[in-house]
C-alpha positions in Angstrom: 64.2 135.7 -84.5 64.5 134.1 -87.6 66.4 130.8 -88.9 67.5 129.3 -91.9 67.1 125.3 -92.7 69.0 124.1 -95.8 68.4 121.0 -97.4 70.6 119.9 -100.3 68.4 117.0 -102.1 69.4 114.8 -105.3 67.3 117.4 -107.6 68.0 120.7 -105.9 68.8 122.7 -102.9 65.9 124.2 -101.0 66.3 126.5 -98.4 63.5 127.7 -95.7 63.4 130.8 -93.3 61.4 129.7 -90.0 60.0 131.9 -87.1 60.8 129.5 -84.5 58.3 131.2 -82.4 55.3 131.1 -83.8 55.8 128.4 -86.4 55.4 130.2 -89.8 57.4 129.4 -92.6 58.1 133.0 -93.4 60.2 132.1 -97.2 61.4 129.4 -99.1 63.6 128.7 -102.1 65.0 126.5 -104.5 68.0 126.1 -106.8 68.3 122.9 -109.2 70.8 120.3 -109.7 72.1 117.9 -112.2 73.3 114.7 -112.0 75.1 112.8 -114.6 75.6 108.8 -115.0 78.8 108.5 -117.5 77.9 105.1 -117.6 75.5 102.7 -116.9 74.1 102.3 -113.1 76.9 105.3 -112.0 74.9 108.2 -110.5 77.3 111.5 -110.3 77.4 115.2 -108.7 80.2 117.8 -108.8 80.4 119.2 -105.5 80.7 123.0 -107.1 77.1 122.6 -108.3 75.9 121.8 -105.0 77.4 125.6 -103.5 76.1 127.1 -106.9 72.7 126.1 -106.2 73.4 126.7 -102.1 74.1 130.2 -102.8 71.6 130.9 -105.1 68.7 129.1 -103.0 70.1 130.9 -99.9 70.2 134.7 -101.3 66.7 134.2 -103.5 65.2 133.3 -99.5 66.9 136.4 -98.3 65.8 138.8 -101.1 62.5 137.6 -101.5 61.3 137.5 -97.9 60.6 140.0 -96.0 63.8 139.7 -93.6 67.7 140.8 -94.2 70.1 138.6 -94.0 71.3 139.8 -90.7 68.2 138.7 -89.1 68.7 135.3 -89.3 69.9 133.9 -86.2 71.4 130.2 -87.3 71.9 128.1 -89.8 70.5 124.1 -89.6 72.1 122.1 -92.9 70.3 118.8 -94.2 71.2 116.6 -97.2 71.2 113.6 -99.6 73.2 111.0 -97.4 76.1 108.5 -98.1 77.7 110.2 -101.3 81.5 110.3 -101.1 82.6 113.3 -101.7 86.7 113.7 -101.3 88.9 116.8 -101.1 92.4 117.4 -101.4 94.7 119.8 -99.0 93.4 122.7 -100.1 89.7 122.0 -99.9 89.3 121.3 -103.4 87.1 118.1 -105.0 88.9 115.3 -106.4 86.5 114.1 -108.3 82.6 114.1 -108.6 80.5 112.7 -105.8 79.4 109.7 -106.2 76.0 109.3 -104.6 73.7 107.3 -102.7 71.9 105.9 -106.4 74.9 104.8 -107.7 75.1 101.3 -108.1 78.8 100.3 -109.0 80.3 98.8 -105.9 78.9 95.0 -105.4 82.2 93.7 -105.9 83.5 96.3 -102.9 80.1 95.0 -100.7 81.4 91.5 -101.4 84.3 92.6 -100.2 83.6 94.1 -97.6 81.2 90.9 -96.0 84.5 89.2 -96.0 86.1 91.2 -93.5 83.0 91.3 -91.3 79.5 88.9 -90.9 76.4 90.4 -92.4 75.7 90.0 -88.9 78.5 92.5 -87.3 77.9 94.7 -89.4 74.3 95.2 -88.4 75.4 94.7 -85.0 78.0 97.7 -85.0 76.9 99.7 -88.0 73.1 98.8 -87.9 73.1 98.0 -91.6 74.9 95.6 -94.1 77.7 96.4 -96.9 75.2 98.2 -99.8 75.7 99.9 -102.7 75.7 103.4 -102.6 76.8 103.7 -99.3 80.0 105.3 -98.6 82.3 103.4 -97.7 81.9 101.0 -100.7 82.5 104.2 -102.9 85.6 105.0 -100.9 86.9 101.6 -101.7 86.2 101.7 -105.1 87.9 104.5 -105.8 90.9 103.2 -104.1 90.9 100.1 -106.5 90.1 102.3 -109.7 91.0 105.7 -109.1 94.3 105.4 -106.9 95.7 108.5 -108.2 92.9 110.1 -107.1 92.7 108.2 -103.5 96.3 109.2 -102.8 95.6 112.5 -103.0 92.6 112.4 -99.6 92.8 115.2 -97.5 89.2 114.9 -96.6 86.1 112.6 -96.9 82.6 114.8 -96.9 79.1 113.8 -96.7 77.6 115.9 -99.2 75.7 118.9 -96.8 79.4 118.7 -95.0 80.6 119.9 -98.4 78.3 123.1 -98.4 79.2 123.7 -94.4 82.8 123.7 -95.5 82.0 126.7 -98.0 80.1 128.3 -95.6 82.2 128.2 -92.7 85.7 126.6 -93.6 84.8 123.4 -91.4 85.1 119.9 -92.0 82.5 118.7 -89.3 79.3 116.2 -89.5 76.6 115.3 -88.2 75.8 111.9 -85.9 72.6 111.1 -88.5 74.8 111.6 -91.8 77.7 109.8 -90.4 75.5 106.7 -89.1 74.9 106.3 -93.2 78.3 105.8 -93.8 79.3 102.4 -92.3 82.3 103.9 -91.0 80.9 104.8 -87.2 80.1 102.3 -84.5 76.3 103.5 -84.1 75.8 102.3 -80.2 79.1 104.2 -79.1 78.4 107.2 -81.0 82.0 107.5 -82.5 84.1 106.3 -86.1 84.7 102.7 -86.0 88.6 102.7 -85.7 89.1 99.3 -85.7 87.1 98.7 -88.7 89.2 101.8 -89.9 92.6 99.9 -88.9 91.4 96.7 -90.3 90.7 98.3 -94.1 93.8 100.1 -94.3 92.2 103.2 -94.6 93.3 106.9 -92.7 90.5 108.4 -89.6 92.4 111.6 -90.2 90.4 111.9 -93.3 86.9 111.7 -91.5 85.3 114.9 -90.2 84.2 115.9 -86.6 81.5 114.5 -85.1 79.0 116.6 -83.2 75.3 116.1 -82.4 72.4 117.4 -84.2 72.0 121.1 -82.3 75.8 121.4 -81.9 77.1 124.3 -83.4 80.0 123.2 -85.6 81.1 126.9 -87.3 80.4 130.5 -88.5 79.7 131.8 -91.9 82.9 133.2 -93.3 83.4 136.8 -94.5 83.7 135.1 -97.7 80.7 133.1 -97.9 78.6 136.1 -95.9 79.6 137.9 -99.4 78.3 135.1 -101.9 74.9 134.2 -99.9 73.8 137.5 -98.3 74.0 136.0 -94.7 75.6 138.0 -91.5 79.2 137.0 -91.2 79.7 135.0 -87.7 76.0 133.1 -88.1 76.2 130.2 -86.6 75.7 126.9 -88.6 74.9 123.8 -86.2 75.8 119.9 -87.3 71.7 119.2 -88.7 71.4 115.9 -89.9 70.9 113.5 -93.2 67.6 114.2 -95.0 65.9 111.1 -93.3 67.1 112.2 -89.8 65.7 115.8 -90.6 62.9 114.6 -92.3 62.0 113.1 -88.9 62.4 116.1 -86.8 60.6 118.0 -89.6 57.9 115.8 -88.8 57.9 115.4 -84.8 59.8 112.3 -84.4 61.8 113.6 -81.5 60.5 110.8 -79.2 60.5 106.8 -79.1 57.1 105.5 -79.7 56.6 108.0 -82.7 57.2 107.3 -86.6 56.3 108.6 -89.7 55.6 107.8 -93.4 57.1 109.7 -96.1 56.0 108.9 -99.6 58.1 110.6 -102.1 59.7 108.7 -105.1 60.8 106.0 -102.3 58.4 105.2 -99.3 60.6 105.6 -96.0 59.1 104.1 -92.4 60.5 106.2 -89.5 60.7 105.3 -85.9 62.3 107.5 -83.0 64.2 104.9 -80.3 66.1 105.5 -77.3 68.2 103.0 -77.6 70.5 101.8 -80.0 68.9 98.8 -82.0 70.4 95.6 -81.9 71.4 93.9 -84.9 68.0 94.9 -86.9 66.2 92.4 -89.1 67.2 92.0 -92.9 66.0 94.6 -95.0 65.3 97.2 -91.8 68.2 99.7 -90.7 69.5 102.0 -87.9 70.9 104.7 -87.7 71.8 107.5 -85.1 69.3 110.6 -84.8 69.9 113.9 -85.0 68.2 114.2 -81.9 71.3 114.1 -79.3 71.8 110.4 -77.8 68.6 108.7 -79.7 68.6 106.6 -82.9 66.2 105.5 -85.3 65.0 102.4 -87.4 64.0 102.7 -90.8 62.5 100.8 -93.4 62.9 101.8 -97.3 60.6 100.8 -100.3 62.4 102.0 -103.1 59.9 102.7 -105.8 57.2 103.9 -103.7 56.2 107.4 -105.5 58.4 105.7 -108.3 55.6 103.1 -108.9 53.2 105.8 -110.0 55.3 108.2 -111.4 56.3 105.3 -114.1 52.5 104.6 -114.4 51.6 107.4 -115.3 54.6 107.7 -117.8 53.5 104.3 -119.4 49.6 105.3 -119.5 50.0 109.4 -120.2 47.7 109.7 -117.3 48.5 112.4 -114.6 48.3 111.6 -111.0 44.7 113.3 -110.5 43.4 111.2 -113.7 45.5 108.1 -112.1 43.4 108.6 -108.7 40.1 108.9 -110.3 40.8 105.6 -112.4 41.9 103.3 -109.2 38.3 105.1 -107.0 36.8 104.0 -109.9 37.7 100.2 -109.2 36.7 97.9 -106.6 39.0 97.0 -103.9 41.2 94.5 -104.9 40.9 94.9 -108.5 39.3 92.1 -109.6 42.6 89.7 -108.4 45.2 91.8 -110.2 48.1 92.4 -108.1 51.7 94.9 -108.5 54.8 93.9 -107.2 56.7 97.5 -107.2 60.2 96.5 -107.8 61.0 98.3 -110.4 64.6 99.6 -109.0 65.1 96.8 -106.5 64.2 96.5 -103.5 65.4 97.5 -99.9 62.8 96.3 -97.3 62.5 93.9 -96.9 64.6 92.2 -99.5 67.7 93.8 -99.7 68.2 92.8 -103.5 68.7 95.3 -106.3 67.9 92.7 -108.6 64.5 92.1 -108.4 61.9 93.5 -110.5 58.6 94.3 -110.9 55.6 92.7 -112.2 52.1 92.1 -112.6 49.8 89.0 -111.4 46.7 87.7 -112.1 45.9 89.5 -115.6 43.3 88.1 -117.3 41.3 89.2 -120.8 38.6 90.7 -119.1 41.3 93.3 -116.6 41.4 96.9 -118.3 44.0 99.7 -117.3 41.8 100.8 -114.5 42.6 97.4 -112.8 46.1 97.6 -112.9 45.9 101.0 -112.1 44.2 100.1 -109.0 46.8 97.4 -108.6 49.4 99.8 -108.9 48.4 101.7 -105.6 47.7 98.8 -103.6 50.9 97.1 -104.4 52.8 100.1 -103.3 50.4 100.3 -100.1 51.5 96.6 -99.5 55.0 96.9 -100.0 54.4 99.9 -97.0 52.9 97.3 -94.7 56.0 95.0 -95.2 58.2 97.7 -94.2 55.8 99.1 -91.4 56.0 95.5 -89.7 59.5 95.1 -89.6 59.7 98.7 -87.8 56.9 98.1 -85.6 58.8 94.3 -84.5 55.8 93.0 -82.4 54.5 96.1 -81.0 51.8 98.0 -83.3 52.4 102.0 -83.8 49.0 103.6 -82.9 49.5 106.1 -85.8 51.8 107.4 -88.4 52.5 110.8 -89.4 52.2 111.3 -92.8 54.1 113.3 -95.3 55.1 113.8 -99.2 52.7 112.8 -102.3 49.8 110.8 -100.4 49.0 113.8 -97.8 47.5 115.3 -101.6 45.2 113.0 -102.4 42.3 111.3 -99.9 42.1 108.2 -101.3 45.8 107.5 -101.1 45.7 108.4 -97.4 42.2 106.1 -96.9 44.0 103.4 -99.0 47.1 103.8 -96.5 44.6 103.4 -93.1 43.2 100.3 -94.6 46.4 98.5 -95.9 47.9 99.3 -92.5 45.1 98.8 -90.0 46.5 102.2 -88.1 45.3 105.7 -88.3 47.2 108.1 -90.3 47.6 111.5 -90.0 48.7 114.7 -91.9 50.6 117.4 -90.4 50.8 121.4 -90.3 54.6 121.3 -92.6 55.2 120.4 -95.7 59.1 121.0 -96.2 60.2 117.9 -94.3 64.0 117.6 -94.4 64.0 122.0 -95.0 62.2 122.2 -92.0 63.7 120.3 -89.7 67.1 121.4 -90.7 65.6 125.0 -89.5 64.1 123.4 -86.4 67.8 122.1 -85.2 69.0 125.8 -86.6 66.3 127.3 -84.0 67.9 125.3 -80.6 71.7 125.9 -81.4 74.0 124.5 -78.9 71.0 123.2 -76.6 70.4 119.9 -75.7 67.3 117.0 -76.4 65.0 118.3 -74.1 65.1 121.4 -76.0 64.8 119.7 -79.5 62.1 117.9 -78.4 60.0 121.1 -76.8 60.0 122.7 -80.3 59.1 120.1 -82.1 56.3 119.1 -80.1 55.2 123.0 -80.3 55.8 123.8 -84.0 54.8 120.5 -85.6 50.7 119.8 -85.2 48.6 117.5 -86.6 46.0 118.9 -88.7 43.8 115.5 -90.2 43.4 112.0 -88.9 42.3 109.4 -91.2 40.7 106.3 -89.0 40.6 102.8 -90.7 38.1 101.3 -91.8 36.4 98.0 -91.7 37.7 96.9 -94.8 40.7 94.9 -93.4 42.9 94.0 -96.2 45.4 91.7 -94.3 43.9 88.7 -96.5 44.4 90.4 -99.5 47.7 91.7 -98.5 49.0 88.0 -97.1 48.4 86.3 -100.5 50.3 89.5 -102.5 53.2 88.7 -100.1 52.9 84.9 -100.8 53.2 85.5 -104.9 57.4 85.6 -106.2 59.3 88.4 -105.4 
């Protein structure tokens, strides 16, 4: 029988419909979203947009596909993670979200590594203070807002909003809450001493379940607004990375992915809980009951091109054709692809981007060519943190490059590994469904269906042309 994945993302909600028996995407659907920056570097959402767009992505699924509503078996949630999304007693916002783009709480982070070492907090929390995270957003609204902070009944993760509307629970998910910086990541519970030591109330925090647990039912209420059967089950899901991975078969250590979307993301299944990662590489828990994962972010990945194409009016088809028509290393020009920052492995939202080696005789077809390669580069830095010593056979490989088979050849080569494209295209969607489709069962039976639904359908070898020369003196010029 049918289930339902629902992803909330920055730009929308999509929602899926998935025969978990044979595999087929049977419907999908979307609902936009806005955000709104009231000043510079803030990055805002208002909760009641994100059940707006829920409901409508949810009942256009329903009508348009060939099922009813009471033929969908469960309900697997995904979403955007770290935005800090308070209620008051009665379920009610406080204030917009502010989300995981927003950039005004380095004073909190600076704060915040006074209390702890850089190092314990990648030792309990697998990461370091960073803005838009959510506990530096929770502290600033305590220093700016503290009308506002008095007033907490309830801190959400933002899908945990759109489960509370669905089924009047305030429950989370292992993945989501691993993003916070309020759980310890190896015990798999909040961090109550950090808790104690910042002043701050755990009766605020939501339940913690595991990725298949089922946290709730849909309400008469919400049954009424989104066309699903009353008493559905809704299970805990995950963050959009951890979905993302289960959307894309990373149920098992030794596996990882590659999702190119407007950041690049490097994926990596463990069973057991990293220790104190490098700079510039995270962990996190899974969604996958008692694993974790290691992940490594390039911020302007799909970002890169999408502004080169801006600058140059080309599309991304007239982009490709201009960097296939360019030698390998485009004649010395080189792209650094900072353009918002950078995450791995720099960890500095300062930096920038830039252009080396131009010279009178380059054209735009050079630094077109440079463009791509810099981003591929900036993959490989993140790859070899994840990998730590021990080389990844092959990546699974998802979002913008799977289109195009020069990006995916260009990917092979930069990384010396085969790459391969996959039988799903919904990521985070899907694998929200895929949790939806094992309610209440345990790994093993995660794992089963992933490694049934999820096939790989095109494997791109490397070739010859190793570009770890190339590659070693891009990493040598300034960041």
């Amino acid at each position: 029988m049918p289930v339902m994945g629902v992803d909330l993302g920055t730009g929308g909600v999509r929602a899926v419909v998935l025969d978990p028996d044979s595999g087929e995407l049977i419907a999908s659907a979307t609902a936009s979203i806005e955000s709104h920056h009231p000043h510079p570097g803030w990055s805002q959402q208002a909760p009641q947009d994100w059940w707006r767009a829920a409901c409508e992505a949810i009942s256009k699924v329903i009508t348009d596909g060939p099922m009813d509503g009471r033929d969908i078996q469960a309900v697997g949630l995904s979403g955007q993670m770290h935005g800090c999304t308070l209620i008051d007693a009665a379920d009610q916002p406080l204030r917009p979200a502010i989300l995981w783009n927003d950039q005004r709480t380095q004073p909190q982070c600076e704060v915040l590594l006074n209390h702890r070492s850089e190092q314990d907090w990648r030792r309990v929390q697998g990461k370091p203070p960073m803005t838009g995270l959510t506990l530096p957003s929770l502290l600033w609204v305590r220093e700016n807002e503290p009308d506002v902070f008095a007033n907490i009944s309830g801190l959400l993760l933002p899908k945990d909003w759109i489960r509370l509307q669905l089924t009047g629970d305030r429950a989370t998910d292992m993945g989501d809450a691993s993003g916070t910086l309020l759980l310890d990541l190896e015990r798999r519970r909040w961090d109550n001493a950090l808790l104690e030591q910042l002043q701050l109330n755990p009766d605020v925090l939501p339940r913690l379940h595991e990725g298949p647990d089922i946290t709730g039912e849909v309400t008469q209420a919400a049954a009424a607004q989104t066309r699903l059967r009353a008493c559905t089950p809704v299970v805990a899901g995950g963050g959009d990375q951890q979905a993302g991975g289960i959307g894309c078969g990373i149920c098992l250590p030794g596996r990882a992915s590659l999702n190119l979307g407007t950041s690049g993301v490097v994926f990596a299944a463990s069973d057991t809980c990293p220790q104190s990662p490098p700079r510039g590489l995270h962990a996190f828990c899974h969604s996958v009951p008692d694993q974790w994962h290691v992940m490594g972010v390039v911020l302007s990945a799909g970002g890169a091109l999408r502004w080169w194409s801006d600058v140059t009016g080309c599309n991304y088809d007239e982009l490709v054709a201009e960097a296939q028509g360019v030698e390998s290393g485009a004649q010395g020009v080189m792209f650094k692809p900072y353009l918002t920052g950078e995450r791995t492995p720099h960890e500095n939202p300062a930096l920038t981007g830039a252009f080396h080696g131009l010279r009178l005789s380059h054209e735009r077809p050079h630094m077109t060519r440079a463009v791509f390669e810099g981003v591929a580069f900036a993959l490989r830095e993140a790859l070899e943190l994840v990998e730590d010593g021990t080389p990844l056979p092959s990546l699974r490989c998802t979002g913008g490059a799977t289109q195009s088979p020069f990006w995916l050849q260009l990917i092979a080569d930069t990384f010396q590994r085969q790459v391969t494209t996959i039988n799903v295209h919904d990521g985070s969607a899907l694998g929200a469904a895929v949790l939806a489709s094992v309610a209440g069962q345990k790994a093993p039976a995660l794992q089963q269906a992933c490694e049934r639904l999820i096939q790989d359908t095109e494997h791109v070898p490397p070739r010859h042309d190793d570009l770890t020369e190339r590659f070693d003196r891009w990493r040598s010029l300034p960041a």
